[in-house]
C-alpha positions in Angstrom: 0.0 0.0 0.0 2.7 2.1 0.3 2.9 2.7 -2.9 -0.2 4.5 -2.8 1.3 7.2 -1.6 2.1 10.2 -3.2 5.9 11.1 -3.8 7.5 13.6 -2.2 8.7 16.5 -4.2 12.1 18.1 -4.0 13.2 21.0 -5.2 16.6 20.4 -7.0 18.6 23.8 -8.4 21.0 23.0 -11.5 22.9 25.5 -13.7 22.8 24.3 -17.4 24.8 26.7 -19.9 25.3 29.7 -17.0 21.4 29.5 -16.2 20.5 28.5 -13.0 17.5 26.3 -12.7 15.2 25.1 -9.8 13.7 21.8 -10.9 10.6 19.8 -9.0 11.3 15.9 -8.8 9.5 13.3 -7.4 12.4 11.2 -8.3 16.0 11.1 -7.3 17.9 14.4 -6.7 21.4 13.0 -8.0 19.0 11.7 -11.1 18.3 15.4 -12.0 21.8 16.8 -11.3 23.4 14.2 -13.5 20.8 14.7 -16.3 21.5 18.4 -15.8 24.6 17.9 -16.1 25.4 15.9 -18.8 23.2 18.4 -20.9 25.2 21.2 -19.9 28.0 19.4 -21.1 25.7 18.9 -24.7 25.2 22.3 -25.1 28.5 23.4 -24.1 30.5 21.2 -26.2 28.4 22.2 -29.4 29.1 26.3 -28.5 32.5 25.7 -28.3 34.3 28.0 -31.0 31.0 29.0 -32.2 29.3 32.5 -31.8 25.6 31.0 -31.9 22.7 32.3 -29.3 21.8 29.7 -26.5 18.5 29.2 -28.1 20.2 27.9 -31.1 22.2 25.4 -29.2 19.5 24.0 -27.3 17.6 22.8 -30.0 20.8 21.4 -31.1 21.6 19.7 -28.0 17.9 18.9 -28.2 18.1 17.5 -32.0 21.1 15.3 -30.2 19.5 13.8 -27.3 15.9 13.0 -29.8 18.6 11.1 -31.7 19.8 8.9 -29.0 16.8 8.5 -27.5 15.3 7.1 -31.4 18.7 5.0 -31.4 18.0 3.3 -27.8 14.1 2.9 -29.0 15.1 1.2 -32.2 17.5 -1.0 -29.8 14.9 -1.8 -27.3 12.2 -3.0 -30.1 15.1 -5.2 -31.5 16.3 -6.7 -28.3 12.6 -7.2 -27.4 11.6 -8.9 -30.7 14.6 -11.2 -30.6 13.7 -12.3 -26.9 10.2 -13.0 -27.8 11.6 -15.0 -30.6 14.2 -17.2 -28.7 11.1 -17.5 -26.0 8.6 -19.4 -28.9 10.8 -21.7 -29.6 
């Protein structure tokens, strides 16, 4: 039953490309600082030697991460289909 409950939420401030953020999380705190900090990272790695407005590099970063996040998807279905393959015979 105790996972009826409602989660708790935290307040977690990050700073992602020089902007200071406070983000709500039911989840873990570390979770959202690692997140936060792997897409400051992103976004700082694509302005590097570059003169282009944050905006600009956040739907970069953005464009990026979608692209991973299709690659793991297209992984997952794959994985999945083999398993239930190998599981019928």
């Amino acid at each position: 039953m105790a996972n009826d409950a409602p989660s708790e939420k935290k307040t977690v401030r990050v700073t992602i490309f020089n902007q200071s953020y406070a983000l709500v999380t039911t989840g873990s705190e570390a979770d959202v600082e690692e997140l936060a900090h792997r897409v400051d990272e992103l976004m700082n790695n694509i302005a590097r030697g570059t003169n282009v407005d944050a905006s600009r590099i956040a739907v970069l970063a953005c464009m990026h991460l979608a692209d991973e996040l299709r690659a793991a998807e297209t992984k997952h279905r794959t994985l999945s289909r083999l398993l239930e393959e190998s599981l019928a015979e």
